[in-house]
N, C-alpha and C positions, 0 to 999 in steps of 0.2 A: 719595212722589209728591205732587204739589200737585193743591190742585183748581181752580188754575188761578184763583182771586181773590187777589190780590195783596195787598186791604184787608185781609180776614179772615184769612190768613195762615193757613189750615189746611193741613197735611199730613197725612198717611197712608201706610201700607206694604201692599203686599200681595204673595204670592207670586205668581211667575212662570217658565216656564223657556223655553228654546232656547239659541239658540246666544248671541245676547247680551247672558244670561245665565253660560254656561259659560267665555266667553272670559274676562271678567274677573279670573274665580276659577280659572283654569287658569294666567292671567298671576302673578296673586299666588302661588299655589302654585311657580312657578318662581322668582319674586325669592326665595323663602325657601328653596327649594337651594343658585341662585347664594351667599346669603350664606351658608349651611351650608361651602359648599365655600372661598370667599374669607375667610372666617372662621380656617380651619383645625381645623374638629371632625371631618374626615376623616383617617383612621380612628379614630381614637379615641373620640369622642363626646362629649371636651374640648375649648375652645379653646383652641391652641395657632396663633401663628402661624407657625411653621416651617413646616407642614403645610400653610398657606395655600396656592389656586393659583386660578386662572381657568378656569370650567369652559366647554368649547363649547357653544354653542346646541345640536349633535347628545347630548351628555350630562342637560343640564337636561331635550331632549325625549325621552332613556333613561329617567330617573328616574320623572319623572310616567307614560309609560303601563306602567314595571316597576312602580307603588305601586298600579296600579289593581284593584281588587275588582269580581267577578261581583254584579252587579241580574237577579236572577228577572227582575222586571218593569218596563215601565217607565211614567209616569204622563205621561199630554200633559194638558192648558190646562183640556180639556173633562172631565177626571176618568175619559176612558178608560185602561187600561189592556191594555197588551200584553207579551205575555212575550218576553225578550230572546234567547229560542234557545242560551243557552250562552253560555260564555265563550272566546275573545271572542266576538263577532259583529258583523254589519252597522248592529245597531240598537245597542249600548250600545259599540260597540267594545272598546278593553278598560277598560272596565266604568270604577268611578267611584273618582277620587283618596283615597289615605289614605297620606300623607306620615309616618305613624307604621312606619311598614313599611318605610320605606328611610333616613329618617335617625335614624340611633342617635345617642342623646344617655345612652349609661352604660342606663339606665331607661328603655324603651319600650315600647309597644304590645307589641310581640313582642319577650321576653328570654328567651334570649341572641339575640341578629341578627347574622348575620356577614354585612358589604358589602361587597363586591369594585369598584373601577370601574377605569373609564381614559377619559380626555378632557380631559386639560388642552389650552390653546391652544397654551400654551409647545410649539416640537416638539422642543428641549432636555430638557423634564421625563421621569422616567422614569412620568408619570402622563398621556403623551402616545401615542397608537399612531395606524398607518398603514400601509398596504398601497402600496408602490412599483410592482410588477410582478405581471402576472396568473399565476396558480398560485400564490402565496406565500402561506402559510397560516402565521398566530398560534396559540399555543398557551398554555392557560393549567390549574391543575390546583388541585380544590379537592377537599377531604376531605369527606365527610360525617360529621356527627356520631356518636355510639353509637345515638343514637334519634330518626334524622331523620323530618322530616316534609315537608318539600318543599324541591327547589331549583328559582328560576327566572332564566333567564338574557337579558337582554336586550341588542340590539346593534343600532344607528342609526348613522346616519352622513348629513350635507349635502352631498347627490348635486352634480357638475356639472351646469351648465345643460343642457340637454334642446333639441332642437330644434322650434319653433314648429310643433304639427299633427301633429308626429309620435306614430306606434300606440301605440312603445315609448319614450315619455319618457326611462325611467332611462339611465344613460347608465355610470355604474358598476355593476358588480353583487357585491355583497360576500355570502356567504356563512356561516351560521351555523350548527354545531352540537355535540352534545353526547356525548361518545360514555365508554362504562364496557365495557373489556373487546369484543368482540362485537357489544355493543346500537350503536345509534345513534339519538339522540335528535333529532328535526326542530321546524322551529317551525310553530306556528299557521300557517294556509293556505299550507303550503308548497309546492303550486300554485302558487302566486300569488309565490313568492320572488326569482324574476326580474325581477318590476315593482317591487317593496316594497323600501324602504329604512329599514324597520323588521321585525326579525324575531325572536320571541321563545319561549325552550322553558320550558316546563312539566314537572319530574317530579315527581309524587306518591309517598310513601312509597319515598322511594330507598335502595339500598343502605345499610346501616348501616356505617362504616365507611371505606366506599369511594372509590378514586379517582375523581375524574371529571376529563374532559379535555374544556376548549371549545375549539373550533377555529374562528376567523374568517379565512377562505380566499377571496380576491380571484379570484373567477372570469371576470370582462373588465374591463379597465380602461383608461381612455384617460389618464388622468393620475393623480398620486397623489392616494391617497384618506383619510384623516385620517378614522376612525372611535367610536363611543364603547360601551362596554361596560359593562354591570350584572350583577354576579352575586350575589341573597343565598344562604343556605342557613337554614333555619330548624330547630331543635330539636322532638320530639314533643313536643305540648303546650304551644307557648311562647305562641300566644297568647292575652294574659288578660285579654283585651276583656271573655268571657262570666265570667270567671271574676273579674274584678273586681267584676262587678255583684254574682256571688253573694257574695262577701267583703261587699260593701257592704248586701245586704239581713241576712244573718248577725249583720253587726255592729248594727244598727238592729234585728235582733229579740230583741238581747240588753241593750238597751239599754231598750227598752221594758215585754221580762220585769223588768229591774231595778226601774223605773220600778213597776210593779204589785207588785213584793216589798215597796219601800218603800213605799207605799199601805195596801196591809194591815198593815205593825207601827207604822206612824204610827196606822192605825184601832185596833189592839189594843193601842196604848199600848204595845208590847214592845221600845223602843229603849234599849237599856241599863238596864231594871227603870225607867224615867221614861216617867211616863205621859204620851201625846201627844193625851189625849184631850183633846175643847173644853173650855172653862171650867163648863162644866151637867154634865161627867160625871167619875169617876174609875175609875181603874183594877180590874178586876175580880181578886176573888181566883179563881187560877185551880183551886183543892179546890174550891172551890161547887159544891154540886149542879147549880145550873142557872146556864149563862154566855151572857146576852145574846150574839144574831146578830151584832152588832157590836163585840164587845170589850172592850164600858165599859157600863158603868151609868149614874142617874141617882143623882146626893146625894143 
């Protein structure tokens, strides 16, 4: 920020939040999917252009609220804070971007990451989908791991125009869910899944092993609907956010013991029988009765 003298030429930063704030860094946050995905490091976490494609605006807006993480609380201008009710909710929605969580590059935040999507523009690609006719339900099937720890599955889509005024804006209504066996797995405010064209599940500690089946099922449609799909599945314990730090204090307190080991045979002179004591002292015989605190004597 300036402070507004031109001559003096001083600037300054300081933080701030809301929305214009957030936009910026939600826009940036999407250019670096768009080029994950135009790139060609999907799937793999290599660049490859083969793999190249164009992702849709409905994809890029899959990604960021799929990568998004639960905020306890949250902090406004004036240094109050308020807690955010759960994940999602009305106040943090869902929750705050971490782009390590959906794009795998080999070595991420969370390893192993398995990404599932669909969204290209191309409607030739087989990384394209779309619902033609109402009833027609997608199907898709992912395994869980031996020792999973969550799957979650997200699915948008760039509704038709909407009528000016009207109750019920949405105008397509595309349907999401999760189903193993019996269970049937629903999204956040699924209440509300009729207005929303964003809809998203959550399962914690799923089936080890297991199949699971997404089903995105076009419940009214006035024309075709071109939708976008995220699914990861994450391994028990994969992510080593907390667990890096601890590696990194480990390694820094072994590093320091070392640091103190050498200190003391540097002070006792005892680095390969060569004495490292200053030039006023020499090495003590270590039979003497009595061996100075420090390791050395004086001449």
């Amino acid at each position: 920020m300036s402070d507004s003298d031109g001559a003096a030429n001083h600037c300054e930063t300081k933080p701030a939040s809301g929305t214009s704030m957030a936009s910026p860094a939600m826009a940036g946050n999407a250019a670096l999917i768009q080029q994950y995905f135009k790139e060609g490091f999907y799937p793999s976490g290599s660049r490859n252009a083969a793999d190249a494609f164009t992702p849709s605006g409905a994809l890029l807006k899959a990604m960021l609220v799929h990568s998004g993480k639960n905020m306890d609380t949250v902090t406004y201008d004036d240094g109050t804070q308020q807690s955010t009710g759960g994940y999602p909710s009305y106040i943090q929605g869902y929750g705050k971007i971490r782009l390590s969580d959906v794009l795998n590059f080999g070595e991420s935040t969370n390893d192993p990451i398995t990404l599932f999507v669909k969204g290209d523009t191309n409607t030739a690609s087989p990384m394209h989908a779309s619902l033609s006719s109402t009833l027609v339900t997608h199907r898709y099937y992912i395994v869980a791991p031996s020792s999973p720890s969550s799957i979650r599955v997200t699915m948008t889509y760039t509704d038709q125009i909407g009528s000016a005024g009207s109750s019920r804006p949405l105008v397509n209504d595309l349907e999401l869910r999760v189903k193993l066996n019996g269970d049937v797995y629903v999204p956040h405010f699924n209440s509300y899944s009729d207005i929303n064209n964003i809809e998203m599940v959550d399962i914690d500690n799923p089936c080890a092993g297991c199949n699971f089946t997404i089903e995105v099922r076009a419940v009214s449609l006035s024309a075709v609907q071109p939708y976008a799909l995220v699914a990861t599945v994450q391994a028990d314990g994969s992510d080593k956010e907390e667990n890096s730090l601890l590696i990194t204090a480990l390694v820094l307190g072994l590093c320091l013991l070392s640091l103190f080991l050498l200190l003391i045979i540097w002070r006792r002179g005892l680095c390969n029988g060569v004495s490292k004591c200053g030039a006023r002292y020499a090495a003590v015989d270590s039979t003497a009765t009595t061996i100075p605190k420090d390791g050395c004597t004086d001449l």
